[in-house]
C-alpha atoms as an extended CHARMM CRD file, in Angstrom:
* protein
*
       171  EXT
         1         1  UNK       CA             86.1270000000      114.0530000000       62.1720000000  PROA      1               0.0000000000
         2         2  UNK       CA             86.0810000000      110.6860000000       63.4470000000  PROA      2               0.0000000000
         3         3  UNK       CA             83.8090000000      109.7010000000       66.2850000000  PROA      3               0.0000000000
         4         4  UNK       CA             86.6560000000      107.1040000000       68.8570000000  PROA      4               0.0000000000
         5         5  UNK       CA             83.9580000000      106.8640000000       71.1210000000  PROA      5               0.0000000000
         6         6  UNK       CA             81.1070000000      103.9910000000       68.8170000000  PROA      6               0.0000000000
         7         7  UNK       CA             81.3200000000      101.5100000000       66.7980000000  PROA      7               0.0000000000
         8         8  UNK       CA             80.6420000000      102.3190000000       63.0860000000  PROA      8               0.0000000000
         9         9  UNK       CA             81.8360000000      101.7660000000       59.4060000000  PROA      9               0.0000000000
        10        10  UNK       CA             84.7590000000      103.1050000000       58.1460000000  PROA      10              0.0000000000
        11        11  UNK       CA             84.7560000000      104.0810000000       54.4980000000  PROA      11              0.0000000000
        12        12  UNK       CA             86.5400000000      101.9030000000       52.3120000000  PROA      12              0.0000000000
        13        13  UNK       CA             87.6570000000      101.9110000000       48.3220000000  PROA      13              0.0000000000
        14        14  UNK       CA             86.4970000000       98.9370000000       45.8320000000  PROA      14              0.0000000000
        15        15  UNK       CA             87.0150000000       99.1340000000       42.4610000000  PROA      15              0.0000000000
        16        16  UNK       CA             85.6410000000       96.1740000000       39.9720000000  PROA      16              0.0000000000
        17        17  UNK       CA             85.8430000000       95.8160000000       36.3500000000  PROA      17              0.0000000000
        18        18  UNK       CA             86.5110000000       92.8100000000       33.8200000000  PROA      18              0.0000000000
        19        19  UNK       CA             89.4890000000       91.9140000000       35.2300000000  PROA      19              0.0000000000
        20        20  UNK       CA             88.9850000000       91.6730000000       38.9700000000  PROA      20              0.0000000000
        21        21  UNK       CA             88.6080000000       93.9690000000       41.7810000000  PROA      21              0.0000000000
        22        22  UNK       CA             90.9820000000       95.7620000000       44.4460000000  PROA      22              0.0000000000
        23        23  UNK       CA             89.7310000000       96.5750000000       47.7710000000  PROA      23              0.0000000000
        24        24  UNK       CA             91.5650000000       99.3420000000       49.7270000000  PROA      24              0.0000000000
        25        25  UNK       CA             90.5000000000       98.6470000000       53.5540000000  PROA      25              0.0000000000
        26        26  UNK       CA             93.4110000000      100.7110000000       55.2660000000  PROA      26              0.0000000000
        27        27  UNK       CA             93.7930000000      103.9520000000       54.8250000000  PROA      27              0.0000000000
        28        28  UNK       CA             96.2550000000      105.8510000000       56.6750000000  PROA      28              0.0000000000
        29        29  UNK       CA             94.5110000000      109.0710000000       57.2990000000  PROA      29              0.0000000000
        30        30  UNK       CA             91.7920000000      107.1070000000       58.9440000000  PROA      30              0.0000000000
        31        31  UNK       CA             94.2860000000      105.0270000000       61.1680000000  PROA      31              0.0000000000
        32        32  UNK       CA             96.1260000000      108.0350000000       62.3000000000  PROA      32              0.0000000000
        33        33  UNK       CA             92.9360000000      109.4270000000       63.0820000000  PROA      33              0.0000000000
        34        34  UNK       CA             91.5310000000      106.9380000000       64.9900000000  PROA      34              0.0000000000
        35        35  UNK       CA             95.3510000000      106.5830000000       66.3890000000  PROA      35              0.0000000000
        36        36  UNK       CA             95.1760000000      102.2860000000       65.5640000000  PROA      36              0.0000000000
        37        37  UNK       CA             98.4740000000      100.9810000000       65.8980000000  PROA      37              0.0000000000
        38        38  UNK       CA             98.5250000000       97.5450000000       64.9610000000  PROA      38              0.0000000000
        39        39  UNK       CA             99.7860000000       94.6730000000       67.3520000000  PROA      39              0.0000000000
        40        40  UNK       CA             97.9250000000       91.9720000000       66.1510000000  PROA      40              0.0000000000
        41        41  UNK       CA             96.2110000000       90.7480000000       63.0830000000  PROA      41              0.0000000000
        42        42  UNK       CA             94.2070000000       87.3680000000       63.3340000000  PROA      42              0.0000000000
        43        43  UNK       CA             92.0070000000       85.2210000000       60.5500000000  PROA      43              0.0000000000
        44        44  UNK       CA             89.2470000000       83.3940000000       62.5330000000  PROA      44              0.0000000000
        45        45  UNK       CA             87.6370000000       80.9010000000       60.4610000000  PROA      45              0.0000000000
        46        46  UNK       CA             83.6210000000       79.7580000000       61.1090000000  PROA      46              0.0000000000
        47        47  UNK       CA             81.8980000000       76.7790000000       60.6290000000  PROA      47              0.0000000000
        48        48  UNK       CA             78.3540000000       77.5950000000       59.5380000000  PROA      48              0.0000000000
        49        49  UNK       CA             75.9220000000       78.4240000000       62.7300000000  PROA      49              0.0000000000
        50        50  UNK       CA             79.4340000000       79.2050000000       65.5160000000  PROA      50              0.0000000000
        51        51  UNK       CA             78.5650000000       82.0290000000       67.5820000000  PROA      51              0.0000000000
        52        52  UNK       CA             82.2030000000       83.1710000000       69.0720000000  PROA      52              0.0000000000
        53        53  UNK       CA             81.6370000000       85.5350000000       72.3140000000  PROA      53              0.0000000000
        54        54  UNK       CA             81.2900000000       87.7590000000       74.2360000000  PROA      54              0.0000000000
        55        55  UNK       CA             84.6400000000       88.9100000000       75.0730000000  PROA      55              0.0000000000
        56        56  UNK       CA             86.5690000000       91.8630000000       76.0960000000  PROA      56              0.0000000000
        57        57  UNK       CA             89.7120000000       92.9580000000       77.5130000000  PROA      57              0.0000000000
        58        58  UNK       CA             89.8480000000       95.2400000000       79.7000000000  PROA      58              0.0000000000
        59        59  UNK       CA             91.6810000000       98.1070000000       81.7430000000  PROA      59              0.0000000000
        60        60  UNK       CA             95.5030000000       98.3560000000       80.3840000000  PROA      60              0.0000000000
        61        61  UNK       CA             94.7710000000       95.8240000000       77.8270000000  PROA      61              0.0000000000
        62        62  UNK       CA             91.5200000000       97.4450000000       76.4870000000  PROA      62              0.0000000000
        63        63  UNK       CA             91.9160000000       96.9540000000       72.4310000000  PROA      63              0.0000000000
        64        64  UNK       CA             90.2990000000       99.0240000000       69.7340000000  PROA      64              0.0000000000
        65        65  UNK       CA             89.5660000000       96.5410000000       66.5450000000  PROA      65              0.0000000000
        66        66  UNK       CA             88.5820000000       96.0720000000       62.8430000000  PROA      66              0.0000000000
        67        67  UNK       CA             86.5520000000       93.7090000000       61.5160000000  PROA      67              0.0000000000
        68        68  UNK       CA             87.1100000000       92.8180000000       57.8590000000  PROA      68              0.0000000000
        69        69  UNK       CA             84.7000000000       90.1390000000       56.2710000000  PROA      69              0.0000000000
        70        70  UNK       CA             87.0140000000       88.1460000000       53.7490000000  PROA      70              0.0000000000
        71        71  UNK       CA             83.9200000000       85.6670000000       52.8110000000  PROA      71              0.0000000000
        72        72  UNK       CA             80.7480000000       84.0790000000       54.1690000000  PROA      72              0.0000000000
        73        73  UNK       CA             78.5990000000       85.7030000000       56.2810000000  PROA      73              0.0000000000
        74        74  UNK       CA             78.6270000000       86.7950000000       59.9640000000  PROA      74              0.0000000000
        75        75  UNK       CA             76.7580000000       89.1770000000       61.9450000000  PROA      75              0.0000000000
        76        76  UNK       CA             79.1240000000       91.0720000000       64.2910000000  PROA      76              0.0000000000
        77        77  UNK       CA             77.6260000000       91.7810000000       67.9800000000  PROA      77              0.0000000000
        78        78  UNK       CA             78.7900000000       94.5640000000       70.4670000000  PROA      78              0.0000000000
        79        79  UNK       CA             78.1690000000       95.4690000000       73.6350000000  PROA      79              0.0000000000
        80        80  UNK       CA             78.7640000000       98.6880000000       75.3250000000  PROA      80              0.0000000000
        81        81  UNK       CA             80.9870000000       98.4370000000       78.9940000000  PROA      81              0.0000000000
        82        82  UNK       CA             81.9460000000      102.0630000000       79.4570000000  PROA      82              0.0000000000
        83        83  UNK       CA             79.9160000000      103.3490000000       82.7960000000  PROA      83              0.0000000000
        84        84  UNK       CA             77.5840000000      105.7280000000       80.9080000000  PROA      84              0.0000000000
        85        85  UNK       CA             73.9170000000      106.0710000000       79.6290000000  PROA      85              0.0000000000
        86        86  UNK       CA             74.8360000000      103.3830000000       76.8630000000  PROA      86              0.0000000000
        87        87  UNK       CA             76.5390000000      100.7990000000       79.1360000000  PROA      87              0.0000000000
        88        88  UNK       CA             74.8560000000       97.6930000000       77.8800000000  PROA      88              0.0000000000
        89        89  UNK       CA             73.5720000000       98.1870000000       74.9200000000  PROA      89              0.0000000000
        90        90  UNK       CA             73.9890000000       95.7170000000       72.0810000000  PROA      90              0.0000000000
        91        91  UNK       CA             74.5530000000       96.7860000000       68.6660000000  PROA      91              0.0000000000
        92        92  UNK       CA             74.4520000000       94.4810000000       65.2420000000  PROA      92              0.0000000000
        93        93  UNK       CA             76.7650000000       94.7220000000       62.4250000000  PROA      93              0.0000000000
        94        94  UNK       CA             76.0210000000       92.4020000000       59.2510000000  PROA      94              0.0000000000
        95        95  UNK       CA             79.7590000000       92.2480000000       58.0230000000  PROA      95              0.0000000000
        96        96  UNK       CA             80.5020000000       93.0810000000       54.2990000000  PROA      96              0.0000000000
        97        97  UNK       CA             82.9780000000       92.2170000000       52.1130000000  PROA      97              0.0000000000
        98        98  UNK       CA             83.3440000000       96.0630000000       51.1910000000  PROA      98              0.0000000000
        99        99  UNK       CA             83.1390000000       97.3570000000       54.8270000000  PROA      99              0.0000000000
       100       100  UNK       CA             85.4320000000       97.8770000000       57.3220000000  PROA      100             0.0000000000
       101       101  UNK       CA             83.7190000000       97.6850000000       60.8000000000  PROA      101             0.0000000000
       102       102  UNK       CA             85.5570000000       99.9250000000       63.6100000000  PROA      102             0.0000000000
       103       103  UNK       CA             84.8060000000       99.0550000000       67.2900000000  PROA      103             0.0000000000
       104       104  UNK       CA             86.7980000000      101.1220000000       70.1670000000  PROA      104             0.0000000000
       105       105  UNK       CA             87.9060000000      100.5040000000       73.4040000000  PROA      105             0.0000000000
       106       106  UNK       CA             85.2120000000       99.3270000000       76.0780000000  PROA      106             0.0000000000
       107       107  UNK       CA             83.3930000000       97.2760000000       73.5790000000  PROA      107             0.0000000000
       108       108  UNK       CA             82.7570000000       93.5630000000       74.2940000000  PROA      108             0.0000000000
       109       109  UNK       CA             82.6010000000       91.1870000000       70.9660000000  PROA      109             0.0000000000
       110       110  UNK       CA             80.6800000000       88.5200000000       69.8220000000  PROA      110             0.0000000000
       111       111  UNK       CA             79.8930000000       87.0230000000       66.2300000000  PROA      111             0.0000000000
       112       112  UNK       CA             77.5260000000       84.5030000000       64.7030000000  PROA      112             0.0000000000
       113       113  UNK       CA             78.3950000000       82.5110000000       61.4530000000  PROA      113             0.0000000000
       114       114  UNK       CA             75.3020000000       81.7830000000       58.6790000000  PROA      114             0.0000000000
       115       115  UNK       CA             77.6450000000       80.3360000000       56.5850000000  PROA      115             0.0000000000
       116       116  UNK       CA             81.2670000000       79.0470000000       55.8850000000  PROA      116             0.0000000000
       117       117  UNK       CA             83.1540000000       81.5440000000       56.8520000000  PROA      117             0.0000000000
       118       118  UNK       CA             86.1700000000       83.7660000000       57.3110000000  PROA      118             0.0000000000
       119       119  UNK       CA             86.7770000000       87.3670000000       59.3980000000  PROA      119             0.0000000000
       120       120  UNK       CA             90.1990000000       88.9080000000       59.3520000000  PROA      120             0.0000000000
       121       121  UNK       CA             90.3940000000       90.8930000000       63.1500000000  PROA      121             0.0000000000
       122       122  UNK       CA             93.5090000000       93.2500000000       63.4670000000  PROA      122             0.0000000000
       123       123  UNK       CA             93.8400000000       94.5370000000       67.2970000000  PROA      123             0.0000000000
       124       124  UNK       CA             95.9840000000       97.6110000000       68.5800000000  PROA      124             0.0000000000
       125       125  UNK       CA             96.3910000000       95.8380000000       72.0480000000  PROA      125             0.0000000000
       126       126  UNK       CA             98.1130000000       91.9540000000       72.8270000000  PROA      126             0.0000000000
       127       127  UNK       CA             95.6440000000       89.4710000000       74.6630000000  PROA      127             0.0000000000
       128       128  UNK       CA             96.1960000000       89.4080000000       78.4660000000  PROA      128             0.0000000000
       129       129  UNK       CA             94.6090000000       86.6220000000       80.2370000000  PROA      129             0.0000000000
       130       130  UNK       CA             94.5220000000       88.5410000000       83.2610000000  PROA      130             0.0000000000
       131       131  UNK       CA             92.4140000000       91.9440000000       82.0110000000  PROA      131             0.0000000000
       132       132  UNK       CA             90.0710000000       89.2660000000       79.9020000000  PROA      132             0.0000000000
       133       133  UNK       CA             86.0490000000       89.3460000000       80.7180000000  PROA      133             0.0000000000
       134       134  UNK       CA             83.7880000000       86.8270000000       79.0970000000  PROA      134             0.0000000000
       135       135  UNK       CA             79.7860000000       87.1610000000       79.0680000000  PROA      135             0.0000000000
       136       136  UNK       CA             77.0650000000       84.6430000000       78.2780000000  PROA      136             0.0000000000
       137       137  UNK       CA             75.2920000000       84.9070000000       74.9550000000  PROA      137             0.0000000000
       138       138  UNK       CA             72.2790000000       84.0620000000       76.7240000000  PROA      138             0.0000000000
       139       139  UNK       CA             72.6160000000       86.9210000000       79.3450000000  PROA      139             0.0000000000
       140       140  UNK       CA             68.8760000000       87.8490000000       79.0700000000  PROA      140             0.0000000000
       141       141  UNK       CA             69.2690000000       91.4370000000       78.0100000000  PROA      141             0.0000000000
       142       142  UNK       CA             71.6630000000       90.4100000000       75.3640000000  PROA      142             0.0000000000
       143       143  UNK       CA             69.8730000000       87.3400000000       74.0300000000  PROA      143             0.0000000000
       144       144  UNK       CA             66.5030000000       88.8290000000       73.4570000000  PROA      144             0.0000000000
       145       145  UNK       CA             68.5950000000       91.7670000000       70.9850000000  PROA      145             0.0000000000
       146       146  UNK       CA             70.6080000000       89.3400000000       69.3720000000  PROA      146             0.0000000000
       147       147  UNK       CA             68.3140000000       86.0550000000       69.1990000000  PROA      147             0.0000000000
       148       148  UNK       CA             66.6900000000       87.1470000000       65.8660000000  PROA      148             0.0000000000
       149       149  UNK       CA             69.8300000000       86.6460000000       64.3960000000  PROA      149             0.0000000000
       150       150  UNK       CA             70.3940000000       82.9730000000       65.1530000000  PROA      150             0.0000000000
       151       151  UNK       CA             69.2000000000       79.8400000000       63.4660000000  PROA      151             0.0000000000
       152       152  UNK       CA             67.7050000000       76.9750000000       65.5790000000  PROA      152             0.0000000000
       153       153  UNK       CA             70.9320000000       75.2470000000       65.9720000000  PROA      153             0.0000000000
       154       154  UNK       CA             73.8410000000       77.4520000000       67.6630000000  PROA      154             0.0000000000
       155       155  UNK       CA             76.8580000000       75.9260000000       67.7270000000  PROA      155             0.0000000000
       156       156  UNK       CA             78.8310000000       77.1530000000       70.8510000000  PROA      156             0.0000000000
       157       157  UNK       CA             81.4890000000       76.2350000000       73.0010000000  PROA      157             0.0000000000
       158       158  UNK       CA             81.5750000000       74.8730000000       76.5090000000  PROA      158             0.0000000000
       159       159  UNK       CA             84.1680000000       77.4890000000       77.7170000000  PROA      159             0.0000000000
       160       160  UNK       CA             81.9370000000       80.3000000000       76.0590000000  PROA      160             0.0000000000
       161       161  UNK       CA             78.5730000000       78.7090000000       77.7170000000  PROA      161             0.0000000000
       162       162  UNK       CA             80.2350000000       79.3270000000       81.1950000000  PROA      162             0.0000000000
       163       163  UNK       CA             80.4790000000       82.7260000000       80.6850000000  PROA      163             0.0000000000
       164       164  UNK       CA             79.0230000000       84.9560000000       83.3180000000  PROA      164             0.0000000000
       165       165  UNK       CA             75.7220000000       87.2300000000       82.7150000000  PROA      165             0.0000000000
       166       166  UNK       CA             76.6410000000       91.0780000000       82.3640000000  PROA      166             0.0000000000
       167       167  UNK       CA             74.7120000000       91.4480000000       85.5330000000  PROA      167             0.0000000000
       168       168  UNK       CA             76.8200000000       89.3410000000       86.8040000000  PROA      168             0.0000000000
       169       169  UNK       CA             80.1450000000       90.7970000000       86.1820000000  PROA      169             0.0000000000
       170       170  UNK       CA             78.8330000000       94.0060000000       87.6440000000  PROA      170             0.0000000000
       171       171  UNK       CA             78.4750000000       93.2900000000       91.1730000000  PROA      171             0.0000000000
């Protein structure tokens, strides 16, 4: 059985010999498990050192997602939002190229680039600019778990620096 309620790895088939590979990342029993239906599928591309985040959508358009790494190298960064003992608390993925990262509903998302590279994100909800919630990187109980992870030089955008703290959010 399938734990909905964290963020973890799903299992995933790759097969290599001479000639190439294959790499099963769906699998239907584990989508009709996890009951994903897919609505969108995106490819975000990174320029070495981006951090992307925090984001999350929330109430009707609250979105489970997978994370597949296609190549480079990107940590993956969530944070907790459902109202219970774990609200808050920030857990780090280092992407593979063989893993398929599952993150339910009440998650918010943020990645960091070390290299070149590209992250294919398939969502069971649409984006709504309404139910959207965006929190600062730098949020100080989020930066001191993720701030091992990042070089010297984050590059960032202005509209992500504006975020809001967590703490914030919550009053």
């Amino acid at each position: 059985m399938i734990d909905k309620k964290i963020p973890y790895w799903i299992n995933t088939k790759f097969i290599s010999d001479k000639r190439g590979s294959l790499y099963k990342f769906i699998n239907h029993k584990v989508i009709k498990e996890i009951k994903f239906k897919l609505i969108e599928a995106q490819i975000s591309e990174y320029k070495k050192n981006v951090f992307r985040g925090f984001y999350a959508q929330l109430g009707r358009s609250s979105e489970m997602k997978l994370i597949q790494l296609l190549e480079g190298k990107v940590f993956w960064f969530t944070i907790n939002l459902k109202k219970n003992k774990y609200y808050g608390k920030v857990d780090i993925f280092s992407l593979k190229k063989n893993k398929l990262l599952f993150v339910p509903k009440g998650y918010a998302h943020g990645s960091y680039s070390l290299d070149n590279s590209k992250v294919l994100v398939l969502a069971n909800n649409i984006y709504n600019k309404k139910d959207y919630l965006g929190i600062n990187y730098k949020d100080k109980n989020v930066f001191k778990k993720i701030k091992r992870y990042l070089k010297k030089k984050v590059i960032i955008s202005n509209w992500h620096k504006s975020f809001k703290s967590l703490e914030l959010h919550e009053k």
